[in-house]
Phi, psi and omega in degrees: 000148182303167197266334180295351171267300177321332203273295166002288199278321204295322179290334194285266167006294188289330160291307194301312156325308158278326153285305186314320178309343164275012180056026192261152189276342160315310197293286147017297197259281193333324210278340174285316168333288178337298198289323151336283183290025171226017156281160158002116200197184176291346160277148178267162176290005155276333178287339209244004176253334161316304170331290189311316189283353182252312146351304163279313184299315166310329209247040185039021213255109167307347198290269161345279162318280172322309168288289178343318160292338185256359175279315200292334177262352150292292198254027141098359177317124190268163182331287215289327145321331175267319175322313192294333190253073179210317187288313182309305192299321170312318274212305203272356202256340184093161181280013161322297179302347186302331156329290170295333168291288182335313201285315181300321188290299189316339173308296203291314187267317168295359183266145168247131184298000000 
């Protein structure tokens, strides 16, 4: 596994630890919501990790573009499926986003499949 993924979660994990740890129910019901809108629904969750990920590349948020890229390597997203949502993110984010594509690729190609 990439090592930039390993790291990813473990810092994603250890924050998430300290917020959720605060108890506010706000914060709380936002992240069941999260967790909600990407299951199995009338789009399947590969589709809805596509979503995200051209999403998150658009709105910049590297964060993001990481976790997505590693649920998109959880459900099995092939070479060519990521190209195309990579092209979508380009098409709707502008060459603003390439930065973040770079990032995504090189992410993508250090992982092993």
């Amino acid at each position: 596994m990439n090592t930039i993924i390993e790291e990813f979660r473990k810092r994603r994990e250890t924050q998430n630890e300290a917020l959720l740890g605060r108890n506010n129910i706000n914060i709380k019901r936002f992240f069941g919501i999260d967790t909600a809108v990407y299951r199995e629904g009338a789009l399947d969750s590969k589709t809805k990790e596509l979503l995200g990920l051209v999403a998150s590349t658009v709105l910049r948020c590297d964060d993001c573009v990481t976790y997505h890229l590693d649920r998109c390597l959880e459900e099995g997203i092939t070479d060519a499926e990521f190209d195309e949502a990579m092209s979508v993110a380009l098409v709707c984010g502008g060459s603003i986003t390439i930065p973040h594509m770079r990032r995504a690729y090189q992410i993508w190609i250090d992982t092993e499949k």
